[in-house]
CHARMM-style PDB file with segment names, atoms N, HN, CA, C and O in Angstrom:
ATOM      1  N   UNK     1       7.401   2.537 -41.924  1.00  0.00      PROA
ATOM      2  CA  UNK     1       7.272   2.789 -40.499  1.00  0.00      PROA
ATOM      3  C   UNK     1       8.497   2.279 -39.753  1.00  0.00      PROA
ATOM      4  O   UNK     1       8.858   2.968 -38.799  1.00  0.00      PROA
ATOM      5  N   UNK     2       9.275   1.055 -40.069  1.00  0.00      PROA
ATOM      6  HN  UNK     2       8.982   0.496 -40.845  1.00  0.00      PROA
ATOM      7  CA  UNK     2       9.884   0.751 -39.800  1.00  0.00      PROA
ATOM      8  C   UNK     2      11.012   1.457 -39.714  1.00  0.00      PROA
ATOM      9  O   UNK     2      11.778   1.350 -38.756  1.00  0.00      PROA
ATOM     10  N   UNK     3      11.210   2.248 -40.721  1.00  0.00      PROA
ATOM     11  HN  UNK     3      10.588   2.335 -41.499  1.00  0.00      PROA
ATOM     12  CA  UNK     3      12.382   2.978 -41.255  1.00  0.00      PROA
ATOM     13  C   UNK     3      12.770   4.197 -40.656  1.00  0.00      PROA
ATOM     14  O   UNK     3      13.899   4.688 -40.659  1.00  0.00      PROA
ATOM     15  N   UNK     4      11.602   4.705 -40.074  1.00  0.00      PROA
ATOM     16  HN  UNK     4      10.685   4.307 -40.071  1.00  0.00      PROA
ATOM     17  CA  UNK     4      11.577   5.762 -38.566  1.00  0.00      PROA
ATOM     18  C   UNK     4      11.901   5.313 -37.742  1.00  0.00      PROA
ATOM     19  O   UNK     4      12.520   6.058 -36.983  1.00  0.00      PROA
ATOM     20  N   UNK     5      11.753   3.957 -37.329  1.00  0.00      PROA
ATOM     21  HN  UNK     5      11.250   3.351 -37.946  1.00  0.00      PROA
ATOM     22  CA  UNK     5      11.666   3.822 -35.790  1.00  0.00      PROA
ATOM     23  C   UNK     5      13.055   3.393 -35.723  1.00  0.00      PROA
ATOM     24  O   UNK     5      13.599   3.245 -34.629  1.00  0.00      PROA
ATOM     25  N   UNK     6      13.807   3.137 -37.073  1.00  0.00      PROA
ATOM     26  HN  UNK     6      13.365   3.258 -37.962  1.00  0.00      PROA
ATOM     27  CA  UNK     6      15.278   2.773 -36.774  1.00  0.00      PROA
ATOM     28  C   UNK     6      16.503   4.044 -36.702  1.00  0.00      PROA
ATOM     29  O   UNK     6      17.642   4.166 -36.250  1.00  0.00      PROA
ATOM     30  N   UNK     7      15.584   4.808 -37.379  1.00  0.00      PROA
ATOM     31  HN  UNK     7      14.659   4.708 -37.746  1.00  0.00      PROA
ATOM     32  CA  UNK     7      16.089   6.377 -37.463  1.00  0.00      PROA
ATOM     33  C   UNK     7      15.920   7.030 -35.716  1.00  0.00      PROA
ATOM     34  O   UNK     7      16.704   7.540 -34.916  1.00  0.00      PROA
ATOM     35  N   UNK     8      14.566   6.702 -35.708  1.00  0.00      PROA
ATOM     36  HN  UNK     8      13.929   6.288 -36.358  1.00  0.00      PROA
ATOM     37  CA  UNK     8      14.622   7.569 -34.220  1.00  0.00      PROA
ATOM     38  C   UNK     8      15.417   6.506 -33.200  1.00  0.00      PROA
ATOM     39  O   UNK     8      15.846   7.092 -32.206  1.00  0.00      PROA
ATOM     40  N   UNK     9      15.690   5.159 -33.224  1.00  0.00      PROA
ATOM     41  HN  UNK     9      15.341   4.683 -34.031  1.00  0.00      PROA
ATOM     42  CA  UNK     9      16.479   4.492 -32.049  1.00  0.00      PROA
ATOM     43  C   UNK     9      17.723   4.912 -32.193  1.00  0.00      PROA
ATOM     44  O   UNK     9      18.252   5.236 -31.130  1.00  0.00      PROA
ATOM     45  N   UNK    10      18.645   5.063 -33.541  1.00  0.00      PROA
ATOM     46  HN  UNK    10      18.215   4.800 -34.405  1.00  0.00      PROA
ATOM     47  CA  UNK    10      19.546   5.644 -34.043  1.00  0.00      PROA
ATOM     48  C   UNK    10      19.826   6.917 -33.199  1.00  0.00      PROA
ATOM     49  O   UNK    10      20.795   7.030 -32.448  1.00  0.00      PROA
ATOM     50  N   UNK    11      18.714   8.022 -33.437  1.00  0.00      PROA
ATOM     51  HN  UNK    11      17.927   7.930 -34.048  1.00  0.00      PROA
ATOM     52  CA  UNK    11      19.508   9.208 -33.098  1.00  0.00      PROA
ATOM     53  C   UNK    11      19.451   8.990 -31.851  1.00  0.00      PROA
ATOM     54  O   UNK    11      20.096   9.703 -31.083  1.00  0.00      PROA
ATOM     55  N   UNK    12      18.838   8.186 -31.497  1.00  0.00      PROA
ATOM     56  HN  UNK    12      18.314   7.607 -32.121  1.00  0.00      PROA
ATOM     57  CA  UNK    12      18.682   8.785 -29.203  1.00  0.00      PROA
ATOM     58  C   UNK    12      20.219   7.762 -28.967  1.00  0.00      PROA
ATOM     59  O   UNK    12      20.817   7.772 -27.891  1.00  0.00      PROA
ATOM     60  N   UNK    13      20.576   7.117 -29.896  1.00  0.00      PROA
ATOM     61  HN  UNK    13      20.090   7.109 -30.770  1.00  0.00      PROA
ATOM     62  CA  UNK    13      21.272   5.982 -29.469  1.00  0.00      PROA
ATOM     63  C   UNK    13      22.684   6.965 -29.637  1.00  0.00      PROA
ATOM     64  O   UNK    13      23.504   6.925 -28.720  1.00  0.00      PROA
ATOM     65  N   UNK    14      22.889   7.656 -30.574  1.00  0.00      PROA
ATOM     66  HN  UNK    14      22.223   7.689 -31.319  1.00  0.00      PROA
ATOM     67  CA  UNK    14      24.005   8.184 -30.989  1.00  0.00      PROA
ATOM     68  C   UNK    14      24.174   9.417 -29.999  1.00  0.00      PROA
ATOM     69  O   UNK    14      25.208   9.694 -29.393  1.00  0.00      PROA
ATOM     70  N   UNK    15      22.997  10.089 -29.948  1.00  0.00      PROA
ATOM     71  HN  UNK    15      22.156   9.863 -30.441  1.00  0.00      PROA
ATOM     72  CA  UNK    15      22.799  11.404 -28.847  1.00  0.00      PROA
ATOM     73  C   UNK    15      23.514  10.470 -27.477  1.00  0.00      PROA
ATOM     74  O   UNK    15      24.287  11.316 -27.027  1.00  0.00      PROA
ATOM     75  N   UNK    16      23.617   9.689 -26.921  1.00  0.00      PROA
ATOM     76  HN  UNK    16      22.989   9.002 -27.287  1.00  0.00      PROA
ATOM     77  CA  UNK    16      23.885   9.181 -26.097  1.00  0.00      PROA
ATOM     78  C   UNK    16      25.032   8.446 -25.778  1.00  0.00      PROA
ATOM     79  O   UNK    16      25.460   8.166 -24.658  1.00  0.00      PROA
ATOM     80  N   UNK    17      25.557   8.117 -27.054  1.00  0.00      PROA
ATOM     81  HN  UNK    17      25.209   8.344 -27.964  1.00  0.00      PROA
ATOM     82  CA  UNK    17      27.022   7.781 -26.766  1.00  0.00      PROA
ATOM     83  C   UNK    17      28.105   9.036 -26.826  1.00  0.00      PROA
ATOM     84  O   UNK    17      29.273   8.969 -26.445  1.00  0.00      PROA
ATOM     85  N   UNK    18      27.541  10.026 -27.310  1.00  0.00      PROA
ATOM     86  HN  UNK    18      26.592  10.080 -27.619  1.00  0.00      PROA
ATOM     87  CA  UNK    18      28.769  11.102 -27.664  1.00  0.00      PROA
ATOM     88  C   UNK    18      28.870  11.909 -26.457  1.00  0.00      PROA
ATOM     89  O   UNK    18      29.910  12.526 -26.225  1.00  0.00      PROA
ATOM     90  N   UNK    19      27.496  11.970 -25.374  1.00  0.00      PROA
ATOM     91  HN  UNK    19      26.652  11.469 -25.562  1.00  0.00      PROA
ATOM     92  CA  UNK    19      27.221  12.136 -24.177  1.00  0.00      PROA
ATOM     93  C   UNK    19      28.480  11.587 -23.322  1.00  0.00      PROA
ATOM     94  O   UNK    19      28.737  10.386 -23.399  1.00  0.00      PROA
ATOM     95  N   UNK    20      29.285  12.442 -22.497  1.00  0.00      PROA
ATOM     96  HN  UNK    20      29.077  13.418 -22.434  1.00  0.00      PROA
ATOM     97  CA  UNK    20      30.018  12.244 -21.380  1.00  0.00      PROA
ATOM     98  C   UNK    20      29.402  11.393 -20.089  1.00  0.00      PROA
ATOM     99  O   UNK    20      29.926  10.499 -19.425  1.00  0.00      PROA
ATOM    100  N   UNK    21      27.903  12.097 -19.972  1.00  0.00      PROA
ATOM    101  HN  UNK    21      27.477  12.824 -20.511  1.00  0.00      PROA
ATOM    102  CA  UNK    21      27.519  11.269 -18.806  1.00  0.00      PROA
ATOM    103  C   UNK    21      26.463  10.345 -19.210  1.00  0.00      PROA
ATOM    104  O   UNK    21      25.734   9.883 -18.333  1.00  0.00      PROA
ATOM    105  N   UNK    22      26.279   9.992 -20.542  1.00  0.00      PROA
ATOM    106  HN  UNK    22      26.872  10.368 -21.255  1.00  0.00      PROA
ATOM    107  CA  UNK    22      25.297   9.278 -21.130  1.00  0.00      PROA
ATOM    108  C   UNK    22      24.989   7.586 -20.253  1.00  0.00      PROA
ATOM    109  O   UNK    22      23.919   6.994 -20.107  1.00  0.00      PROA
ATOM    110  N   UNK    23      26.232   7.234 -19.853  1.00  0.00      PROA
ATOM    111  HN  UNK    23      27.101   7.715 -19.972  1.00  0.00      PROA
ATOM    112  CA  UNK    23      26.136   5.860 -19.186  1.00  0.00      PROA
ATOM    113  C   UNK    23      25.590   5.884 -17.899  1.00  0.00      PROA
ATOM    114  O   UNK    23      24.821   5.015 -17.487  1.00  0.00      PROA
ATOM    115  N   UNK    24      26.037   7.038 -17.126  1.00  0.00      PROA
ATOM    116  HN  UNK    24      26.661   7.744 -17.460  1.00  0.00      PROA
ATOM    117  CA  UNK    24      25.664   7.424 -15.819  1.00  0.00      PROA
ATOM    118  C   UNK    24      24.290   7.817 -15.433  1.00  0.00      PROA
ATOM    119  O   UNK    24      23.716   7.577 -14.370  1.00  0.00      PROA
ATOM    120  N   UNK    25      23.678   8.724 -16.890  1.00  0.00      PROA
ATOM    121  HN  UNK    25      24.143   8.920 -17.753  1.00  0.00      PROA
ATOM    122  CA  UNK    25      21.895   8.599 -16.981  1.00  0.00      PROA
ATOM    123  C   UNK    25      21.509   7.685 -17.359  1.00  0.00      PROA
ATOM    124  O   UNK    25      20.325   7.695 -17.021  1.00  0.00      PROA
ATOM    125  N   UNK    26      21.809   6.348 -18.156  1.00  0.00      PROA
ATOM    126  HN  UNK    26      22.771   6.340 -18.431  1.00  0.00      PROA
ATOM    127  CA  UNK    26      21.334   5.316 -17.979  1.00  0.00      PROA
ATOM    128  C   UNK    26      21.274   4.648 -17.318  1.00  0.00      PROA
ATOM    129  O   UNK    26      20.323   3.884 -17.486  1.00  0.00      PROA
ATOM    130  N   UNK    27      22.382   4.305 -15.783  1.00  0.00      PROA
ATOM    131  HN  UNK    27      23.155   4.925 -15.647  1.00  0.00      PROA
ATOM    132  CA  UNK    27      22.303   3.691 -14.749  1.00  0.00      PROA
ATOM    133  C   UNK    27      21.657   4.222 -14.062  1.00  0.00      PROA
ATOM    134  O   UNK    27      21.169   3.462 -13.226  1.00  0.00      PROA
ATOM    135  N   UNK    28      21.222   5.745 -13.915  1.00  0.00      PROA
ATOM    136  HN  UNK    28      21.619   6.363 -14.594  1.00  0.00      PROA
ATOM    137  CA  UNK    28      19.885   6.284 -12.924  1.00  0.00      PROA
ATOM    138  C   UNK    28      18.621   6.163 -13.177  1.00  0.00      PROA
ATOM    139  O   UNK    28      17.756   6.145 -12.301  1.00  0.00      PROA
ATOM    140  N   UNK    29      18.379   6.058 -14.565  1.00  0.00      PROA
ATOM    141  HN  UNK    29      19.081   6.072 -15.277  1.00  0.00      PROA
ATOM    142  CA  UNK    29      17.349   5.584 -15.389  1.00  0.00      PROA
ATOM    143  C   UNK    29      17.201   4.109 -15.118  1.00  0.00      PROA
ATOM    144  O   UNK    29      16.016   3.872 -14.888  1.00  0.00      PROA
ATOM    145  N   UNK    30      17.677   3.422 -15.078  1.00  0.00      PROA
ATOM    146  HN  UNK    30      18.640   3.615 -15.265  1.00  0.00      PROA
ATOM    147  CA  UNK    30      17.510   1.857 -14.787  1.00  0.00      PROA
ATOM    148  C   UNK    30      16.839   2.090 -13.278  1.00  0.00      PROA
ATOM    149  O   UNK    30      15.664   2.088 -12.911  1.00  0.00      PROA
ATOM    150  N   UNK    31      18.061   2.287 -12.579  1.00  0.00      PROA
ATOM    151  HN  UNK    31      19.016   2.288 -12.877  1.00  0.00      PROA
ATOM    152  CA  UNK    31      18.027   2.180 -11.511  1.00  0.00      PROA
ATOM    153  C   UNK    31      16.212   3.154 -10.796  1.00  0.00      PROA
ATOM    154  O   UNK    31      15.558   2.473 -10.006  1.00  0.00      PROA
ATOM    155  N   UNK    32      15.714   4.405 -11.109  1.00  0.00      PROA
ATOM    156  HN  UNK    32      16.245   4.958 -11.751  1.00  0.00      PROA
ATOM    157  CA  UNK    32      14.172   4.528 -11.137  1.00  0.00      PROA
ATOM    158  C   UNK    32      13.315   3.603 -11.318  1.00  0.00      PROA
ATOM    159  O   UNK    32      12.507   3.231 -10.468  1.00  0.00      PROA
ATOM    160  N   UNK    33      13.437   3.124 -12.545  1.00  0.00      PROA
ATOM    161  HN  UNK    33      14.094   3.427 -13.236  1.00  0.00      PROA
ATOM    162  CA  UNK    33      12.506   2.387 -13.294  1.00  0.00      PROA
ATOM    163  C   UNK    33      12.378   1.150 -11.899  1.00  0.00      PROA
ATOM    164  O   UNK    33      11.375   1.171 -11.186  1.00  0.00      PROA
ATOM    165  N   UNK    34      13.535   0.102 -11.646  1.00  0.00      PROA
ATOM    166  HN  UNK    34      14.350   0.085 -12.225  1.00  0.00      PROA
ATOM    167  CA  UNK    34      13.417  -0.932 -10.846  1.00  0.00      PROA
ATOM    168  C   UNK    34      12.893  -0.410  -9.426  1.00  0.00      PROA
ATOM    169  O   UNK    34      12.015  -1.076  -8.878  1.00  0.00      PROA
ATOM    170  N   UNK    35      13.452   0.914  -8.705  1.00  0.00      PROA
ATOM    171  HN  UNK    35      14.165   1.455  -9.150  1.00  0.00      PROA
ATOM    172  CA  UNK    35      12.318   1.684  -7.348  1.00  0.00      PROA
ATOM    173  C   UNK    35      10.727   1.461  -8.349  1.00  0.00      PROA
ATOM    174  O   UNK    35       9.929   0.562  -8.084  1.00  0.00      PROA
ATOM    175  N   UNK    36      10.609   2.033  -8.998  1.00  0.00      PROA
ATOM    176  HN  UNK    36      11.258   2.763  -9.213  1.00  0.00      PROA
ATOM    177  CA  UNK    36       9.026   2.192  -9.274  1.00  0.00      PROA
ATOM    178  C   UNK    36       8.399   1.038  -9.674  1.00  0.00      PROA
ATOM    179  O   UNK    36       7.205   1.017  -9.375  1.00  0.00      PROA
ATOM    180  N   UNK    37       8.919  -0.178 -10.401  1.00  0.00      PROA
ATOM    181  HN  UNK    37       9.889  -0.162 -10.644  1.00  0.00      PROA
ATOM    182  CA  UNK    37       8.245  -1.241 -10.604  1.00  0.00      PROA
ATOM    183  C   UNK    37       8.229  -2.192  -9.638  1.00  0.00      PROA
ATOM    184  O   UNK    37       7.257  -2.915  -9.420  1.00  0.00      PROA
ATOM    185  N   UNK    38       9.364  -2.232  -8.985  1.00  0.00      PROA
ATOM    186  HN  UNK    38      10.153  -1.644  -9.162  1.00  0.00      PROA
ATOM    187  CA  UNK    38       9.617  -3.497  -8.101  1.00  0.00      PROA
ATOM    188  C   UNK    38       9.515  -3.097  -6.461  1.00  0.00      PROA
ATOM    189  O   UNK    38       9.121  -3.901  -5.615  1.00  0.00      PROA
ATOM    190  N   UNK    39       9.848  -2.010  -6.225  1.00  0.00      PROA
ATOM    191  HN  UNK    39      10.167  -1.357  -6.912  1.00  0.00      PROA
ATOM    192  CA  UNK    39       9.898  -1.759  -4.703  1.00  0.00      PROA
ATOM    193  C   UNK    39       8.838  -1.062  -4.492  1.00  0.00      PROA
ATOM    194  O   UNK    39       8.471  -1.119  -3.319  1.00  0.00      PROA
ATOM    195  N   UNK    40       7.968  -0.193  -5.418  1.00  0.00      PROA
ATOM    196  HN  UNK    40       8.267  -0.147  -6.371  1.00  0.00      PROA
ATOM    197  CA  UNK    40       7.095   0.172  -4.690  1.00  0.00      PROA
ATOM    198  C   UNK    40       5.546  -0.988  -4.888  1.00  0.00      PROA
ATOM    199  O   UNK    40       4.469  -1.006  -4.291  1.00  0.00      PROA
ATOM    200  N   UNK    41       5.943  -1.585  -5.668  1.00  0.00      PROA
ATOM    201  HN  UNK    41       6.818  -1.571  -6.152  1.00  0.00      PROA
ATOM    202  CA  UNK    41       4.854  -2.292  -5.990  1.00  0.00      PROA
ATOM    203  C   UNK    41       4.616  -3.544  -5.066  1.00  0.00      PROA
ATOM    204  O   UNK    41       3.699  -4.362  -5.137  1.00  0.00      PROA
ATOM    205  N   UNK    42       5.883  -3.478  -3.999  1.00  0.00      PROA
ATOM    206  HN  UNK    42       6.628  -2.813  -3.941  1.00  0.00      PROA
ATOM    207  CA  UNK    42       5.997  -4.850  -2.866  1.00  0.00      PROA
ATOM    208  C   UNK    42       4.743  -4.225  -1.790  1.00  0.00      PROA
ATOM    209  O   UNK    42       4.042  -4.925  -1.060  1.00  0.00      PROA
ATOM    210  N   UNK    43       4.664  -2.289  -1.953  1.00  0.00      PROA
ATOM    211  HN  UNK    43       5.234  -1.720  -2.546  1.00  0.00      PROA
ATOM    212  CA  UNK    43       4.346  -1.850  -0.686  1.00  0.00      PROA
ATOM    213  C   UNK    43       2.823  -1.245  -1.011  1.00  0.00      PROA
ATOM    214  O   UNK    43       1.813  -1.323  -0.311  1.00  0.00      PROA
ATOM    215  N   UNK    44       3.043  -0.500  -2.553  1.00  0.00      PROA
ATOM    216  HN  UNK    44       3.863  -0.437  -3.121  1.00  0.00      PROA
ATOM    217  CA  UNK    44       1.316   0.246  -2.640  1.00  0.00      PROA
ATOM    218  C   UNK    44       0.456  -1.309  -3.388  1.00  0.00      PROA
ATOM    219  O   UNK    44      -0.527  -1.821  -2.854  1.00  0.00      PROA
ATOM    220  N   UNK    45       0.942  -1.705  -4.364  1.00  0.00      PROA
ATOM    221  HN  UNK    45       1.741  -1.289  -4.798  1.00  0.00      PROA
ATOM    222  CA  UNK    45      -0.512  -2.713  -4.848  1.00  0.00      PROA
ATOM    223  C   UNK    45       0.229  -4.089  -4.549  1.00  0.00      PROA
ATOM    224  O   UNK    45       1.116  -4.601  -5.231  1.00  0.00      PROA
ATOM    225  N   UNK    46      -0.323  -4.561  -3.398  1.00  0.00      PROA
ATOM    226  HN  UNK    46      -1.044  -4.145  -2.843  1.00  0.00      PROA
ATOM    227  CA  UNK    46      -0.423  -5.701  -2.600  1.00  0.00      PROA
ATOM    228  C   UNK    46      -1.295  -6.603  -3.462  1.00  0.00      PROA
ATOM    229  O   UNK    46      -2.119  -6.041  -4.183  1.00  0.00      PROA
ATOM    230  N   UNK    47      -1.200  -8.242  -3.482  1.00  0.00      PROA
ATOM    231  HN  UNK    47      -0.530  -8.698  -2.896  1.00  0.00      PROA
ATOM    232  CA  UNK    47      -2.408  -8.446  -4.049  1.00  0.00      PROA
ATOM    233  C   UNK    47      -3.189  -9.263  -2.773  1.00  0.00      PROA
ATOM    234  O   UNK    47      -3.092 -10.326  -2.160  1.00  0.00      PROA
ATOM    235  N   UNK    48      -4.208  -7.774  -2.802  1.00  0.00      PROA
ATOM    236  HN  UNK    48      -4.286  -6.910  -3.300  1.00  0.00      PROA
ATOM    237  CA  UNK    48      -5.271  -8.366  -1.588  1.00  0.00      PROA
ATOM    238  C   UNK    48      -6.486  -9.314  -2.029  1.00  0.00      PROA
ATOM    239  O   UNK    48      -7.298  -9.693  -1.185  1.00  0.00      PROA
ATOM    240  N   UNK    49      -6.579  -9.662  -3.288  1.00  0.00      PROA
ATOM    241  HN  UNK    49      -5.919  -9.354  -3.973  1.00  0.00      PROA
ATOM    242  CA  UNK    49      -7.520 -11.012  -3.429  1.00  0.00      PROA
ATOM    243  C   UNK    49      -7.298 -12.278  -3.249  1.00  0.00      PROA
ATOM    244  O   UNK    49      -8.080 -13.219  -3.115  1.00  0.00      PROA
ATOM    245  N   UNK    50      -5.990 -12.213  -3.257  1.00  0.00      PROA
ATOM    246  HN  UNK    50      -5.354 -11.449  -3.366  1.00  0.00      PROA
ATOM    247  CA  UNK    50      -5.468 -13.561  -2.633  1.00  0.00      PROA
ATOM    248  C   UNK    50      -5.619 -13.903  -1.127  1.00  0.00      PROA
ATOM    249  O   UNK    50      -5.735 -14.994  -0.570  1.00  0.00      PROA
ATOM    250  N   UNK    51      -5.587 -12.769  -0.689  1.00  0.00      PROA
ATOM    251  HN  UNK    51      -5.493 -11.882  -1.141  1.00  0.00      PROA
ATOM    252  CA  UNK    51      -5.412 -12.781   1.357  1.00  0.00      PROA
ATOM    253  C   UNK    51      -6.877 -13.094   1.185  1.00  0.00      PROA
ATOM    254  O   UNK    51      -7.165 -14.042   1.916  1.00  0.00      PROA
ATOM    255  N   UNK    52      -8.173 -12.546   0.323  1.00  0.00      PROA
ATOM    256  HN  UNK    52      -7.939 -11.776  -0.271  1.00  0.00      PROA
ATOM    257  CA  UNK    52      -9.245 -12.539   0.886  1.00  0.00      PROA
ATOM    258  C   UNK    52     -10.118 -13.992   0.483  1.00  0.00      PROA
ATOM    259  O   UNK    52     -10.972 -14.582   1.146  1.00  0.00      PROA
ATOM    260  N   UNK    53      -9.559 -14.303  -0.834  1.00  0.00      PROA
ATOM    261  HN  UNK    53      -8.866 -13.824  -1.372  1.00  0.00      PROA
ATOM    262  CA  UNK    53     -10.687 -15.426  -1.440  1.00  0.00      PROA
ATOM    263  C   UNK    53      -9.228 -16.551  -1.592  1.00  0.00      PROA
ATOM    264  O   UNK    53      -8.081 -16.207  -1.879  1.00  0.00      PROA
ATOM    265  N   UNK    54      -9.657 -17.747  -1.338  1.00  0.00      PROA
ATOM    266  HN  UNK    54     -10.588 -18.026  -1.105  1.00  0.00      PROA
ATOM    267  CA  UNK    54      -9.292 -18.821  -1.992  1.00  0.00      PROA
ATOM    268  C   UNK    54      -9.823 -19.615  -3.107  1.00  0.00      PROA
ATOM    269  O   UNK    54      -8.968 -19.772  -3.979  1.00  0.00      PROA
ATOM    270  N   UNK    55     -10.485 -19.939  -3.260  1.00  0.00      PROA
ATOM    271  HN  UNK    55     -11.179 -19.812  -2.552  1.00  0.00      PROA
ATOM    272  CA  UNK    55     -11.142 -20.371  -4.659  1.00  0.00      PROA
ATOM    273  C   UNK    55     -11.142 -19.426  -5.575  1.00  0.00      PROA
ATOM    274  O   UNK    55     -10.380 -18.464  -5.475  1.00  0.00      PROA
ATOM    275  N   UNK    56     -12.165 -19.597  -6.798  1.00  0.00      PROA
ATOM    276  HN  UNK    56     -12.784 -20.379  -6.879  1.00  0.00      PROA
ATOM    277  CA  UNK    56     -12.539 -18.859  -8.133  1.00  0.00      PROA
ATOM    278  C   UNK    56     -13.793 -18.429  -7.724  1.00  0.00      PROA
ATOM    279  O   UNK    56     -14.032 -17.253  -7.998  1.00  0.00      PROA
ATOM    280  N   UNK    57     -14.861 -19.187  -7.014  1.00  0.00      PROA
ATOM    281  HN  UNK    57     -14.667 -20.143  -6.792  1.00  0.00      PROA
ATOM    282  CA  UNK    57     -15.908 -18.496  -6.539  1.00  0.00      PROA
ATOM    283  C   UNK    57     -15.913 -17.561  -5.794  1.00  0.00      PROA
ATOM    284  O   UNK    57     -16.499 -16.484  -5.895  1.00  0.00      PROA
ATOM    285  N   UNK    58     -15.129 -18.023  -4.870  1.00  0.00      PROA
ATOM    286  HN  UNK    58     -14.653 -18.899  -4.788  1.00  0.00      PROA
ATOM    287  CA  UNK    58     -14.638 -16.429  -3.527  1.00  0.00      PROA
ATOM    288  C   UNK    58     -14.500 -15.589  -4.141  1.00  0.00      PROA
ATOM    289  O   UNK    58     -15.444 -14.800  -4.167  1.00  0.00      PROA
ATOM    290  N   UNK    59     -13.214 -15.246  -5.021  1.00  0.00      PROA
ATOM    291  HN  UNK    59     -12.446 -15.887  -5.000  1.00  0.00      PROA
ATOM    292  CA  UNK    59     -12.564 -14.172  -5.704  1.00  0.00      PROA
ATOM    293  C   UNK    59     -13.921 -13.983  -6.544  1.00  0.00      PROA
ATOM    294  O   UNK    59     -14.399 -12.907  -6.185  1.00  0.00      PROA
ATOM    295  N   UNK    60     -14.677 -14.539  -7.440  1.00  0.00      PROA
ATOM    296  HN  UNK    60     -14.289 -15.414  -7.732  1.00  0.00      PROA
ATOM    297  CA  UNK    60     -15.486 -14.187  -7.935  1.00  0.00      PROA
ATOM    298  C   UNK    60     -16.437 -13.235  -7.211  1.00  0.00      PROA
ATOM    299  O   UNK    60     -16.817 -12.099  -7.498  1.00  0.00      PROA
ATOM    300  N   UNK    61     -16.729 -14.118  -6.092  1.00  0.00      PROA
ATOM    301  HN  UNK    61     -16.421 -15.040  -5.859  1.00  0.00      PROA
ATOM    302  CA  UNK    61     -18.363 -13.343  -5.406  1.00  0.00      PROA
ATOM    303  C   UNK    61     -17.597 -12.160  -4.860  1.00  0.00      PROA
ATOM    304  O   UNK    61     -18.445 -11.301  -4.624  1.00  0.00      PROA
ATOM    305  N   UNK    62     -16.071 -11.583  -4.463  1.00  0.00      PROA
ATOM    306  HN  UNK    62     -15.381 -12.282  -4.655  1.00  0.00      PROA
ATOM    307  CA  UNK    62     -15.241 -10.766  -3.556  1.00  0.00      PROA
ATOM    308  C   UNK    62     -15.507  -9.781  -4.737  1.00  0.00      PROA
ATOM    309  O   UNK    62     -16.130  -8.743  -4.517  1.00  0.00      PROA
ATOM    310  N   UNK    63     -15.075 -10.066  -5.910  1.00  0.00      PROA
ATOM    311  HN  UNK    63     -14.568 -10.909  -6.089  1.00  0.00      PROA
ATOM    312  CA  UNK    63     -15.322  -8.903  -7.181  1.00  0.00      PROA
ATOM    313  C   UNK    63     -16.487  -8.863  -6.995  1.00  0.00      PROA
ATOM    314  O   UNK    63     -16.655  -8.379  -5.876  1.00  0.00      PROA
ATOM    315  N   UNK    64     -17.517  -9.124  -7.504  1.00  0.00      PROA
ATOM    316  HN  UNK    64     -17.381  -9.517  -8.413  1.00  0.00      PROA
ATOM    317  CA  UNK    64     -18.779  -8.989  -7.538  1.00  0.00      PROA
ATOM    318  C   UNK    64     -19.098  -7.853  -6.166  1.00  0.00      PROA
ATOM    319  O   UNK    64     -19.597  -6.753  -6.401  1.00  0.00      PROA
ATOM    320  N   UNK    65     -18.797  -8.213  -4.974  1.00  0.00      PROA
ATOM    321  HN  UNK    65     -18.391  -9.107  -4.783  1.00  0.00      PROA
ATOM    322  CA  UNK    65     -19.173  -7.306  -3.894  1.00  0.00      PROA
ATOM    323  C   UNK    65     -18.966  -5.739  -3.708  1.00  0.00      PROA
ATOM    324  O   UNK    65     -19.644  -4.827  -3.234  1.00  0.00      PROA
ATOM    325  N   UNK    66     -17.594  -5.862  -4.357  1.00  0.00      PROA
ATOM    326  HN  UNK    66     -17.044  -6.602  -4.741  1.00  0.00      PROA
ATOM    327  CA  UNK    66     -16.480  -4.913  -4.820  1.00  0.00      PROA
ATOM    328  C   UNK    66     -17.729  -3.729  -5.421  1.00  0.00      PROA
ATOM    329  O   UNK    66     -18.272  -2.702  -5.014  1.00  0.00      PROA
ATOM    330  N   UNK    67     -17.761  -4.592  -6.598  1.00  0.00      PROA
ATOM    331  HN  UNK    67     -17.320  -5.427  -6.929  1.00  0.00      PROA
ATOM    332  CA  UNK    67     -18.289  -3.497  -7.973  1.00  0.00      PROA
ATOM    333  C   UNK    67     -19.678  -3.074  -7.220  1.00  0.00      PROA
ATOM    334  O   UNK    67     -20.022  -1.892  -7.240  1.00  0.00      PROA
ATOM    335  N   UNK    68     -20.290  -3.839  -6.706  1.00  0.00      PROA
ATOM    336  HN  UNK    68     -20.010  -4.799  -6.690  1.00  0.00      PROA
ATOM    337  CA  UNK    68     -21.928  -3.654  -6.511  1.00  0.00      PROA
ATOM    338  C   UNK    68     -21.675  -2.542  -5.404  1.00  0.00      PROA
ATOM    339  O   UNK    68     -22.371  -1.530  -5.489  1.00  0.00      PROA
ATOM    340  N   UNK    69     -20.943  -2.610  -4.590  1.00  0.00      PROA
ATOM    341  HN  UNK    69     -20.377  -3.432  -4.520  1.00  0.00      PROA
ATOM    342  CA  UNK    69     -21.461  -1.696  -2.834  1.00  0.00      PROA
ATOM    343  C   UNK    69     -21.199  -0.381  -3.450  1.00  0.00      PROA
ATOM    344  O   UNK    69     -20.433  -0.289  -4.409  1.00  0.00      PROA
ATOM    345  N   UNK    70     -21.726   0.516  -3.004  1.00  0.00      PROA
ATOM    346  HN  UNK    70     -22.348   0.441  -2.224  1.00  0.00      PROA
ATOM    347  CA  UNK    70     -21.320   1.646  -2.990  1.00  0.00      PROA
ATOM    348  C   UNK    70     -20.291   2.439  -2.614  1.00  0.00      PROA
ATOM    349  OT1 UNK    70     -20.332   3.650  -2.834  1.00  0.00      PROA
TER     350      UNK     70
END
């Protein structure tokens, strides 16, 4: 298994250096990845259990309310 996965890092690795703009899709590729993990994640998943419960019971009984209401 191993022996594929060095074969397949191989070819994407080689497909990519012989690539003219191979460095330039990897800096846009980086550069996505950090918008989608880091900037949008400041704005869509907030962590609102912290604003709501302070303790382990709060957050507890806050889940609990969560799952039960309709």
């Amino acid at each position: 298994m191993k022996k594929y996965a060095t074969r397949i890092f191989n070819f994407y690795k080689e497909g990519f250096q012989s690539m003219t703009y191979g460095k330039t899709l990897w800096i846009i590729i980086l550069i996505k990845l950090f918008i989608m993990f880091a900037i949008l994640k400041l704005f869509f998943f907030q962590d609102d259990l912290s604003n709501r419960a302070q303790t382990e019971q709060e957050k507890s009984d806050y889940v609990l309310e969560q799952l039960i209401s309709p």
